[in-house]
RODO-2510 file (C-alpha; in nm, 4 decimals, decimal comma):
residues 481
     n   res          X          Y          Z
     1     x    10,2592     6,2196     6,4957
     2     x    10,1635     5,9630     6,7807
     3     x    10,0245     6,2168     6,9686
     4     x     9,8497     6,4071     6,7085
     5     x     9,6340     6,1185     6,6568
     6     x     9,6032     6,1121     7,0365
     7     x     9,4753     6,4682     7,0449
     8     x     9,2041     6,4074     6,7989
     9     x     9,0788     6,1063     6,9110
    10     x     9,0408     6,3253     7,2622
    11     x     8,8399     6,5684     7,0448
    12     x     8,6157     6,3801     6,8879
    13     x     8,5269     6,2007     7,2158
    14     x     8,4598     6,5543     7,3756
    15     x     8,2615     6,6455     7,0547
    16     x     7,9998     6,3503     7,0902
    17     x     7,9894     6,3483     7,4977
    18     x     7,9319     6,7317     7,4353
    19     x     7,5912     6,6374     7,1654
    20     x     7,5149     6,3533     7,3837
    21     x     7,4997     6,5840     7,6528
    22     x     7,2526     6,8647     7,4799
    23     x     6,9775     6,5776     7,4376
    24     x     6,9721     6,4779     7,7881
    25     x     6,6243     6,5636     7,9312
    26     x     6,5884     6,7644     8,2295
    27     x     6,4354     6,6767     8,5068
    28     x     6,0645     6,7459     8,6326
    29     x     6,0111     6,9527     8,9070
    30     x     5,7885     6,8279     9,1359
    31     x     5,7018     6,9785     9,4628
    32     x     5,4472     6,8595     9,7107
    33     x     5,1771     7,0348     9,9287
    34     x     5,2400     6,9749    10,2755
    35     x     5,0002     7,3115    10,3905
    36     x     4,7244     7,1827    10,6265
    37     x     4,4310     7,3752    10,7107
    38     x     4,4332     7,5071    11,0697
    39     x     4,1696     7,3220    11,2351
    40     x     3,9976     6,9809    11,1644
    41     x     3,6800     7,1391    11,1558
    42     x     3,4599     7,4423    11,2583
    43     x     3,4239     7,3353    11,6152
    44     x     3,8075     7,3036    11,7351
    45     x     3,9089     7,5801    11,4530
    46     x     3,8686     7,8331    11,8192
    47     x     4,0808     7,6236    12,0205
    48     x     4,3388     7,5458    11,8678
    49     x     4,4674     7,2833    12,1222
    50     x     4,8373     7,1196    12,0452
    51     x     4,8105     6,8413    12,3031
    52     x     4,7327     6,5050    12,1491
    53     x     4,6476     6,1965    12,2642
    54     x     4,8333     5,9684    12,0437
    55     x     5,1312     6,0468    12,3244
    56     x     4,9461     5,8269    12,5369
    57     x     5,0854     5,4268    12,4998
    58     x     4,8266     5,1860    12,3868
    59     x     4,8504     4,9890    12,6990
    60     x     4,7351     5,3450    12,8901
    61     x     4,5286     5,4150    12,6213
    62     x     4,3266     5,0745    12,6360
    63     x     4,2684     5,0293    13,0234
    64     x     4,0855     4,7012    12,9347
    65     x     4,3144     4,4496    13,0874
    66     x     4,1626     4,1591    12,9013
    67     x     4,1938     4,4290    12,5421
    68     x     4,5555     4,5200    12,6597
    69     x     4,6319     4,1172    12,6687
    70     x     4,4813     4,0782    12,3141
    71     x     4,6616     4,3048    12,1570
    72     x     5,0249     4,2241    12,3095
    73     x     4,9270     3,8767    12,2093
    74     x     4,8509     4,0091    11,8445
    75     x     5,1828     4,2256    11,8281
    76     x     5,4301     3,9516    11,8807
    77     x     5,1944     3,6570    11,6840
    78     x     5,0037     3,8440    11,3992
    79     x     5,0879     3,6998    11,0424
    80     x     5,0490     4,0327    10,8512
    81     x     5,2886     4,2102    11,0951
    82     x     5,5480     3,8980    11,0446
    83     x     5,5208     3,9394    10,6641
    84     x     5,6030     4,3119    10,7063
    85     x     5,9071     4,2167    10,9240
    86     x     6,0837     4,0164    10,6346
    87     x     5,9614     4,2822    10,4069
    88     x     6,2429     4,5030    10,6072
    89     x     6,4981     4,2859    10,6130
    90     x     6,4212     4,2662    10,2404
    91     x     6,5407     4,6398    10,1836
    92     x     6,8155     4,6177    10,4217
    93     x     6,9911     4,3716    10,2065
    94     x     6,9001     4,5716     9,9356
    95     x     7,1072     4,8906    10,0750
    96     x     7,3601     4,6392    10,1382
    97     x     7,3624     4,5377     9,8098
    98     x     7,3383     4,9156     9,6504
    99     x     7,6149     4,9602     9,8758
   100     x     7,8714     4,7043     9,7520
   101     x     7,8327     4,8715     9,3964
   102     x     8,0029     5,1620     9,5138
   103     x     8,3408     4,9425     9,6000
   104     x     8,5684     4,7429     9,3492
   105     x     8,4779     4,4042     9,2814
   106     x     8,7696     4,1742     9,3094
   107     x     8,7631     3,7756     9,2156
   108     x     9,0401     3,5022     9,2117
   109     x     9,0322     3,3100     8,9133
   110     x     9,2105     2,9436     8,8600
   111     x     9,2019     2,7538     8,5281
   112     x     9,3525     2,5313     8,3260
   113     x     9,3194     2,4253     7,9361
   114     x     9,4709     2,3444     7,5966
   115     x     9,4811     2,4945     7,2639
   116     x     9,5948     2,2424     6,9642
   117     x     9,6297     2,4752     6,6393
   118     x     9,6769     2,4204     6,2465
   119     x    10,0460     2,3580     6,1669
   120     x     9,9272     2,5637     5,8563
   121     x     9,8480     2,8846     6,0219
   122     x    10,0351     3,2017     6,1144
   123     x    10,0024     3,1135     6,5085
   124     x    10,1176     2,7296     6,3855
   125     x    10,3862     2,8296     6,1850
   126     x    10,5425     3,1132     6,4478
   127     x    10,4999     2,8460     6,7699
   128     x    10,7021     2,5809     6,5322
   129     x    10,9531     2,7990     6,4441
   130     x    11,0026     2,9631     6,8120
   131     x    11,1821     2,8244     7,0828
   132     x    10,9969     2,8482     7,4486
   133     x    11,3787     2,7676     7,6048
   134     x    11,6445     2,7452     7,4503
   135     x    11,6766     2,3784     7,3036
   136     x    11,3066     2,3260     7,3474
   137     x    11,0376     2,4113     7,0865
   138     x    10,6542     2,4573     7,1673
   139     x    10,4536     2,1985     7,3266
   140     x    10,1639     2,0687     7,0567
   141     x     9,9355     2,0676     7,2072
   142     x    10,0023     2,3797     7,4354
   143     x     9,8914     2,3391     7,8114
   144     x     9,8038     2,6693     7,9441
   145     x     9,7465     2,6747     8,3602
   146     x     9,6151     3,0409     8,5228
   147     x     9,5708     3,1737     8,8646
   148     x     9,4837     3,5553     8,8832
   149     x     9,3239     3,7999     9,0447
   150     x     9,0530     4,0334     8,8623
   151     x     8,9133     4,3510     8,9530
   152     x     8,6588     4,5743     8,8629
   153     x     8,5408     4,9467     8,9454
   154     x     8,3068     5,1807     8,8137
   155     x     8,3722     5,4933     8,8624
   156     x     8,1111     5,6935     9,0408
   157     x     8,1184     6,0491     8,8180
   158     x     7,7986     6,1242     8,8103
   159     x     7,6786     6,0321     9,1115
   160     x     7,4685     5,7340     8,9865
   161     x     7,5529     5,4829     9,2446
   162     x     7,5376     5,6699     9,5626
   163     x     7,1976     5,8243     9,4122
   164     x     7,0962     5,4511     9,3735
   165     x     7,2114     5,3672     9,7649
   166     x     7,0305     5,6548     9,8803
   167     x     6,6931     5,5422     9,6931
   168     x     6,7371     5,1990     9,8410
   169     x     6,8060     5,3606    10,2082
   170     x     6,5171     5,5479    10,1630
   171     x     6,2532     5,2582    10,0888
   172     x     6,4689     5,0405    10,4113
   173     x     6,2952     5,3596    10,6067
   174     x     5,9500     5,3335    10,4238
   175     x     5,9400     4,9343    10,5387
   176     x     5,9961     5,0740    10,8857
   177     x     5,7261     5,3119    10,8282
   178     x     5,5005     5,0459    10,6533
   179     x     5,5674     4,8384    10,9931
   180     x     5,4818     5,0747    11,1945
   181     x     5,1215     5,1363    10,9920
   182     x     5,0533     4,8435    11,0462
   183     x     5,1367     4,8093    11,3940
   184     x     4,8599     5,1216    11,4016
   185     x     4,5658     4,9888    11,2062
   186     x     4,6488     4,6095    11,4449
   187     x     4,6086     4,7536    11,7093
   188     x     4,2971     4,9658    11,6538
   189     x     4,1551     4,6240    11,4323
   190     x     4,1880     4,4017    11,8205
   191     x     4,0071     4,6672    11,9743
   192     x     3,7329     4,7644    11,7180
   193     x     3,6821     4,3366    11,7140
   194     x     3,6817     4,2905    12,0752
   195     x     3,4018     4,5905    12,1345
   196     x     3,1928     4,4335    11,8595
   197     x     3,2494     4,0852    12,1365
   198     x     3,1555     4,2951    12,4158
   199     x     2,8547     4,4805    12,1718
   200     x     2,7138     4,1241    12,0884
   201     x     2,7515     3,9349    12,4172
   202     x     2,4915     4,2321    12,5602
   203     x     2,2533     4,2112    12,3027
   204     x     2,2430     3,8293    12,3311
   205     x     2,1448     3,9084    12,6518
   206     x     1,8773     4,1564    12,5832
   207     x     1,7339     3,9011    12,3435
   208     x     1,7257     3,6147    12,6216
   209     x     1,5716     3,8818    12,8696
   210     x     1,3481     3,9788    12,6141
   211     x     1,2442     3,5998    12,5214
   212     x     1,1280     3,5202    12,8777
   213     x     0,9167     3,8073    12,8585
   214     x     0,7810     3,7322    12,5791
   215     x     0,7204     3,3737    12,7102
   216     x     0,5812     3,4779    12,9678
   217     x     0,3688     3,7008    12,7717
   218     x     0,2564     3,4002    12,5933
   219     x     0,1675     3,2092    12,8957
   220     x    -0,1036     3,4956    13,0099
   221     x    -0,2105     3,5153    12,6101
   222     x    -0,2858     3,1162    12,6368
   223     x    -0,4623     3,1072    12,9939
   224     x    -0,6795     3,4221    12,8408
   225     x    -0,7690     3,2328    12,5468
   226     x    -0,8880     2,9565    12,6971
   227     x    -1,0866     3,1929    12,9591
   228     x    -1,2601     3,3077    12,6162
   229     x    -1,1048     3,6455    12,6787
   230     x    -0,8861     3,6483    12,3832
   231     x    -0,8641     3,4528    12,0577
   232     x    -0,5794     3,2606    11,8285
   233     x    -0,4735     3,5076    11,6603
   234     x    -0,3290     3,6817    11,9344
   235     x    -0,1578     3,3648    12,0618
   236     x    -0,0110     3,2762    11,6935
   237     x     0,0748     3,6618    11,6994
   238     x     0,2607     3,5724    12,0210
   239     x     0,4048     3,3083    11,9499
   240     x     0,5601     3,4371    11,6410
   241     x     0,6850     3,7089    11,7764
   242     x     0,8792     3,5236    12,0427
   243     x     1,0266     3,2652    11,7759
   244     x     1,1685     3,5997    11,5764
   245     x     1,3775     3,6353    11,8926
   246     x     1,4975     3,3006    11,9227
   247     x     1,5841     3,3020    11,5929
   248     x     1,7531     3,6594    11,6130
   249     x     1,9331     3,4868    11,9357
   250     x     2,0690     3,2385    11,6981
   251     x     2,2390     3,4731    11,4772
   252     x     2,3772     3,6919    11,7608
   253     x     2,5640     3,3634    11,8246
   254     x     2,6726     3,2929    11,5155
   255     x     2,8253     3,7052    11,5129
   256     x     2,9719     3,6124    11,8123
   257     x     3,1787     3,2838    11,7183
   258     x     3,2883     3,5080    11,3746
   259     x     3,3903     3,7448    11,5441
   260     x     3,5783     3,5481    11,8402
   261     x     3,7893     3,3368    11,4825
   262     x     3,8675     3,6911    11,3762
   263     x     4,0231     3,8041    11,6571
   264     x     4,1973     3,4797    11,6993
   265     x     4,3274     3,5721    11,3431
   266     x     4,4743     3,8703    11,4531
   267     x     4,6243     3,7089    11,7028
   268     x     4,8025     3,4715    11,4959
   269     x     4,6269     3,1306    11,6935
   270     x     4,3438     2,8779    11,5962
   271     x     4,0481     2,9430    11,7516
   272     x     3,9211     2,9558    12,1425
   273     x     3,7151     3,1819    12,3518
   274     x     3,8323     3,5489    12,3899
   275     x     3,8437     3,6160    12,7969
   276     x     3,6067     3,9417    12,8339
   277     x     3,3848     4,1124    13,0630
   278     x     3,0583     4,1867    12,9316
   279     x     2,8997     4,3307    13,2253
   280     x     3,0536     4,6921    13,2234
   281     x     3,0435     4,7499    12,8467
   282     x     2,7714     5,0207    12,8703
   283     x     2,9418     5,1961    13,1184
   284     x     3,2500     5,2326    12,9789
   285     x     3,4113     5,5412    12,9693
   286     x     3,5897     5,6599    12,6413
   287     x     3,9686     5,7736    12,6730
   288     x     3,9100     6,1454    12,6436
   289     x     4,0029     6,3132    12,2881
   290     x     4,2434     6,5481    12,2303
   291     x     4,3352     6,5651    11,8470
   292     x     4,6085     6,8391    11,8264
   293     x     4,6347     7,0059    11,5223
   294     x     4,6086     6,9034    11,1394
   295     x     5,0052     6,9558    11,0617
   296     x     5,0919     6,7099    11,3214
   297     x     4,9438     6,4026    11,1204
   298     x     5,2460     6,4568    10,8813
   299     x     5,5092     6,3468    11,2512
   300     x     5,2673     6,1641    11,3706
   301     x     5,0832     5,9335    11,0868
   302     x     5,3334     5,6219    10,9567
   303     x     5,1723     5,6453    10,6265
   304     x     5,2431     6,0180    10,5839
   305     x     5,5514     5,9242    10,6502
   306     x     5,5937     5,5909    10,4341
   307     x     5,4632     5,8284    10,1406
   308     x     5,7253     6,0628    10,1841
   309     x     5,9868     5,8681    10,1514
   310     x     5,8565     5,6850     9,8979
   311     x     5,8458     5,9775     9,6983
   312     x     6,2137     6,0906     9,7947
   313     x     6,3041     5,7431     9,6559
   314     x     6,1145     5,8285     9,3567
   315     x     6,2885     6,1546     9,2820
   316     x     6,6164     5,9415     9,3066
   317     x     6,5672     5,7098     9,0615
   318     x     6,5102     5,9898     8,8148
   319     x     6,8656     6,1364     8,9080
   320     x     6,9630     5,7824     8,8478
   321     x     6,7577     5,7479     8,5132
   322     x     6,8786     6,0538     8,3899
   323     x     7,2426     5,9666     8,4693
   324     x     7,1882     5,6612     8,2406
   325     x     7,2747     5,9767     7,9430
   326     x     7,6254     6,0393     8,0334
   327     x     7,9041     5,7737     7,9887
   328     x     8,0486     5,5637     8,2338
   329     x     8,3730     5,5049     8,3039
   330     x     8,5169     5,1457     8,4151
   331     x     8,8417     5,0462     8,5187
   332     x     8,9463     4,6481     8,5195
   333     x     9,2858     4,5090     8,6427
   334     x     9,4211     4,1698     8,6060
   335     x     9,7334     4,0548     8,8175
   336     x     9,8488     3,7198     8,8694
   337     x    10,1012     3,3937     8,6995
   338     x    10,0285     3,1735     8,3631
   339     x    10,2220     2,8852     8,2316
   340     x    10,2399     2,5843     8,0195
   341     x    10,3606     2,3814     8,3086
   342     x    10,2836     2,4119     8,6600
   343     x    10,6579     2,3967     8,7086
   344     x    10,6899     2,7357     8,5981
   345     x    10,4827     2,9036     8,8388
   346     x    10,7960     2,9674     9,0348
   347     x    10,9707     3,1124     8,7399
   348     x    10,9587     3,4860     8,8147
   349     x    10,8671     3,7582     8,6212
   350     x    10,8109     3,5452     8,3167
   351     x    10,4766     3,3403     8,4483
   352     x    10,3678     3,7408     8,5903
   353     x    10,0579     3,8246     8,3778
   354     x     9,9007     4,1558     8,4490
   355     x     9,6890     4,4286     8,3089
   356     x     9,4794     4,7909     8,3625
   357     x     9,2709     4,9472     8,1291
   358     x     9,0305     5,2322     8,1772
   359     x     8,7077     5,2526     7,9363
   360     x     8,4681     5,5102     7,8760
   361     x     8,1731     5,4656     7,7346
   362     x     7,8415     5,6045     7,6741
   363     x     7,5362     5,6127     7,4595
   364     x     7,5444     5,7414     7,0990
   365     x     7,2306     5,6276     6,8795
   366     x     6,9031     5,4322     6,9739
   367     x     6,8598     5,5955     7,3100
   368     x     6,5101     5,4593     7,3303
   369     x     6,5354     5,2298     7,6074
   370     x     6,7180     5,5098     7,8425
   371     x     6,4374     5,7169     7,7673
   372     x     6,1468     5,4899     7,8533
   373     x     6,3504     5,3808     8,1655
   374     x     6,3586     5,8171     8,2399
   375     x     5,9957     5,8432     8,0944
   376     x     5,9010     5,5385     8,3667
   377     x     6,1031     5,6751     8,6327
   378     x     5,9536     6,0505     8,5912
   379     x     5,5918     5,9306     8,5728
   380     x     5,6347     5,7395     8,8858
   381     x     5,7817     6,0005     9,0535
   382     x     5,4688     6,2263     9,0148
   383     x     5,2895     5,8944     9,0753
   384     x     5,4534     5,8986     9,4387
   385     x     5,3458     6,2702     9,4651
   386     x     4,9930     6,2225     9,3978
   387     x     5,0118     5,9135     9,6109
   388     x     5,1828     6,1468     9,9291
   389     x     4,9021     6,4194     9,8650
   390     x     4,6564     6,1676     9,8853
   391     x     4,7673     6,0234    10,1920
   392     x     4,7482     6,3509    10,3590
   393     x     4,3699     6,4424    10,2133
   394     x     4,3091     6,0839    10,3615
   395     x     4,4598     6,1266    10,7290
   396     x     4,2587     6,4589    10,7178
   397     x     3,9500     6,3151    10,6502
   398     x     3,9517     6,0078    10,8585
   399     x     4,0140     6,2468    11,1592
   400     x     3,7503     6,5348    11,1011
   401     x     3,5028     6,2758    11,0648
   402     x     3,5649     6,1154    11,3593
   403     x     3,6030     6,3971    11,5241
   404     x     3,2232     6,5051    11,4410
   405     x     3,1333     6,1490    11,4668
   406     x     3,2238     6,1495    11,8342
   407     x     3,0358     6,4377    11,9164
   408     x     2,7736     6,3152    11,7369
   409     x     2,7068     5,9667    11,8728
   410     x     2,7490     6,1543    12,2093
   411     x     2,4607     6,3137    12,1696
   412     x     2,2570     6,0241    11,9999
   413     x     2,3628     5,7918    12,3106
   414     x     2,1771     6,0346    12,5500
   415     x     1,8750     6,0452    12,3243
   416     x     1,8899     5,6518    12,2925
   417     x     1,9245     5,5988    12,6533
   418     x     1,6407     5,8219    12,7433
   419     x     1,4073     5,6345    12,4899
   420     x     1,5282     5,2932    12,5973
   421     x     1,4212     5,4408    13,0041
   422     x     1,0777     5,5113    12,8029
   423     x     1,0222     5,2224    12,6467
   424     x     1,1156     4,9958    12,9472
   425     x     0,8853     5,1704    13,1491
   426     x     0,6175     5,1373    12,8928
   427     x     0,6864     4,7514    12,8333
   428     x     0,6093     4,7069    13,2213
   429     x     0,2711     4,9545    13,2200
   430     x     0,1759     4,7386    12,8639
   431     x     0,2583     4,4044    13,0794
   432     x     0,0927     4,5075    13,3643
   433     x    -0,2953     4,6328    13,1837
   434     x    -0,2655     4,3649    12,9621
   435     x    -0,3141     4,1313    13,2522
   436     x    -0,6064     4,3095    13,3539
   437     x    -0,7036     4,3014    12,9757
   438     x    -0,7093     4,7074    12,9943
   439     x    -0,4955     4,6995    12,6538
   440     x    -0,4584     4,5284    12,3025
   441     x    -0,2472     4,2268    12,2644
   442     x    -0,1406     4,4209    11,9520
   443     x    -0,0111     4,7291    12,2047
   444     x     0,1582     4,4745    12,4250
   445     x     0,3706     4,3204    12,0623
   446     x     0,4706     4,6531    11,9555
   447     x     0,5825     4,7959    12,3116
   448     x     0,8010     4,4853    12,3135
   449     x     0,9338     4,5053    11,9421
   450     x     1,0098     4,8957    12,0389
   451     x     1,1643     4,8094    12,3258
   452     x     1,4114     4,5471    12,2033
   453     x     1,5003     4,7251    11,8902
   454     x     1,5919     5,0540    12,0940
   455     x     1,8013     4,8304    12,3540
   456     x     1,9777     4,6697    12,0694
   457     x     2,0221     4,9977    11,8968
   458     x     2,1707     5,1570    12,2327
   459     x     2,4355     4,9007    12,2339
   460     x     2,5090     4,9116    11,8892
   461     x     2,5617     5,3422    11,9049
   462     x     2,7993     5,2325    12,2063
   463     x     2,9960     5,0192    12,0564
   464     x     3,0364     5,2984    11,7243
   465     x     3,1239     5,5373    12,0517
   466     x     3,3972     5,3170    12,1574
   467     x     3,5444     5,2394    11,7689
   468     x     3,5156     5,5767    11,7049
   469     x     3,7318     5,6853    11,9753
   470     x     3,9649     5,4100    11,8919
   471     x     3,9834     5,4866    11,5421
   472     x     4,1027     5,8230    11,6084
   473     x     4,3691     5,7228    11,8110
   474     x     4,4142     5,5440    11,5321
   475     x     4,4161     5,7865    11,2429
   476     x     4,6102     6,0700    11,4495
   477     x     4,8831     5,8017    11,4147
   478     x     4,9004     5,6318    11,8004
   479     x     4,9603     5,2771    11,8726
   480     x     5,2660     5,1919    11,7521
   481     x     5,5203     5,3573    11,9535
***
């Protein structure tokens, strides 16, 4: 008869795990696009070169001694990159801690208390009435002193916990990748800041050449006017024109000390001068380009990377989500001694306390916060995808344009430089029949104007030459190894 019962409690635990187990949802398939196109763009989709530059170290890549210094400074001082640090050890104790739920949790327990019950009451009348040793009746009250040892272990059927390690392992790797971003984007940040230095500290000097000139300029407009050759006007013209550089000077400056705080940011110091050399910036050679090919970014770029395993942690905690349908099954064990008296400790097996159960349990009715937690966990899942596709779209983007970019600015820097040869030229023929009042004040103020703005311009398309470059090495995933 005992087991009878038995059997059909069995059964109808089968029978609802089995109807439990028809409503659990299944889950999405979600599958990724990692197909790049062949080429970044028209130009290199002939050559299709593999070599790419990112193999180069940054310290090769950067021959800038005084740039190379910067950035090591940066690397080992830079807030943002200390934040991301701790962010790692973050998820590391979080594997650790995924991976303790996989073990039995064991805890020593020691106590002591006292129970005082109603003479009037079953327990009352059956401890007056019962001898605890022969000869002696209950203590009232009743002492009761514990020491014991408690475990706990749930059982990993379904593959729940090791799913939920595995998620957690997975986002320890993204931090690493997330480090190594931003080792990537600091690196290419020092350098993009100290060519906008370099960038400013020439056209400060172009302005102060450009101020004597005009000076001087104003000097021959002065002695003219007061020769009768020439009137006010072209002095006031003058001088205005002159005081629009001084005051352009002034905000070169203030570029200058901006720029120098930011790059002491980076570096992680308060601020002081950034050592540089001004002098060669225009002839300084870009690290020659050599992209590879578009399927590398998903080795070579750290967010590509950080994406994907984001997304692999995502499709985990659906597994884990979905688990949440099927019961779990527990087992708890007590062992240890409990007495009235501490005397009795010693008295062996009677003190011995110990127990082992096994429970199974799962989810019957009002399933509807297992579903939102599946419902959450699927949407962010396709979440992550979207987020991974995007990342590549991004990468691929970021280096065909600076791929055309390059070539580009190339091509505008040769223009630029020949115009800037022109306009030289024609500020010293303008300078020169001016003096012999052969030209118009008026010819003389716009051949300057021309002349500065193109010189200022030519430094500026230099410095876009040299962040361009940079940024590529940047965006084809180089500078943190």
């Amino acid at each position: 008869m005992y087991n009878i019962k038995i059997r059909k409690w069995i059964g109808i635990a089968v029978l609802c795990f089995i109807v439990a187990s028809c409503k659990v949802p299944a889950i999405p398939i979600v599958k990724e696009n990692k197909v790049l196109p062949v080429a970044f763009n028209d130009s290199t989709a002939s050559s299709q070169d593999s070599s790419n530059m990112i193999v180069t170290p940054w310290r090769d890549f950067f021959s800038d001694h005084y740039l190379s210094s910067l950035i090591d400074t940066a690397l080992k001082n830079n807030q943002e990159l200390m934040i991301t640090l701790q962010e790692i050890e973050i998820a590391k104790s979080e594997v650790r801690f995924k991976q303790g739920q996989l073990l039995p949790t064991v805890e020593a327990r020691i106590g002591s208390g006292v129970e005082k019950v109603g003479r009037y009451t079953s327990q009352g009348a059956g401890d007056a009435s019962t001898d605890i040793a022969p000869g002696k009746k209950f203590p009232d009250p009743l002492m009761n002193y514990e020491a014991a040892l408690t475990g706990n272990w749930e059982i990993d059927i379904w593959g729940k916990l090791h799913d939920q390690k595995k998620a957690a392992i997975a986002r320890y790797l993204s931090t690493i990748e997330g480090k190594n971003f931003v080792l990537t984007n600091l690196v290419a940040e020092v350098a993009n800041s100290y060519y906008e230095l370099l960038a400013l500290d020439n056209q400060l000097d172009v302005v102060q050449e450009t101020i004597k000139l005009q000076k001087s300029a104003l000097e021959v407009i002065q002695a003219q006017k007061e020769a009768a050759r020439s009137t006010e006007l072209a002095v006031q013209k003058f001088k205005a024109e002159m005081l629009n550089s001084q005051s352009l000077a002034y905000e070169i400056k203030q570029d200058i000390q901006e720029t120098e705080n930011r790059v002491n940011l980076l570096l992680g110091r308060f601020a002081q001068k950034i050592p540089r050399d001004k002098n060669s910036f225009l002839t300084m050679i870009s690290p020659a380009v050599h992209s590879g090919i578009p399927s590398q970014l998903l080795a070579n770029r750290a967010d590509i990377r950080k994406a994907e395993l984001d997304l692999a942690a995502a499709k985990l905690d659906v597994k884990v989500a979905r688990a949440e349908f099927y019961p779990s099954f527990n087992i708890s064990a007590t062992l240890g001694l409990e007495a009235f008296k501490p005397s009795y400790f010693v008295k062996m097996p009677e003190s011995m306390l110990y127990s082992l159960a096994g429970e199974l349990a799962m989810p019957l009715i009002n399933k509807n916060g297992i579903k939102a937690e599946f419902s959450k966990a699927s949407a962010l899942q396709l979440q992550a995808m979207y987020n991974y596709q995007q990342t590549i779209l991004s990468a691929y983007a970021e280096v065909s344009n600076h791929l055309s970019k390059i070539s580009n600015l190339q091509k505008s820097y040769d223009l630029k430089s020949q115009q800037v040869d022109a306009l030289t030229k024609s500020n010293d023929i303008s300078n020169d029949l001016f003096k012999s009042a052969r030209v118009d004040y008026f010819e003389v103020l716009m051949t300057q104007r021309d002349a500065l703005e193109a010189k200022l311009e030519l430094i500026k398309t230099k410095k876009d030459q040299l962040n361009t470059v940079a940024n590529t090495y940047r965006d084809l995933g180089g500078g943190w190894k």
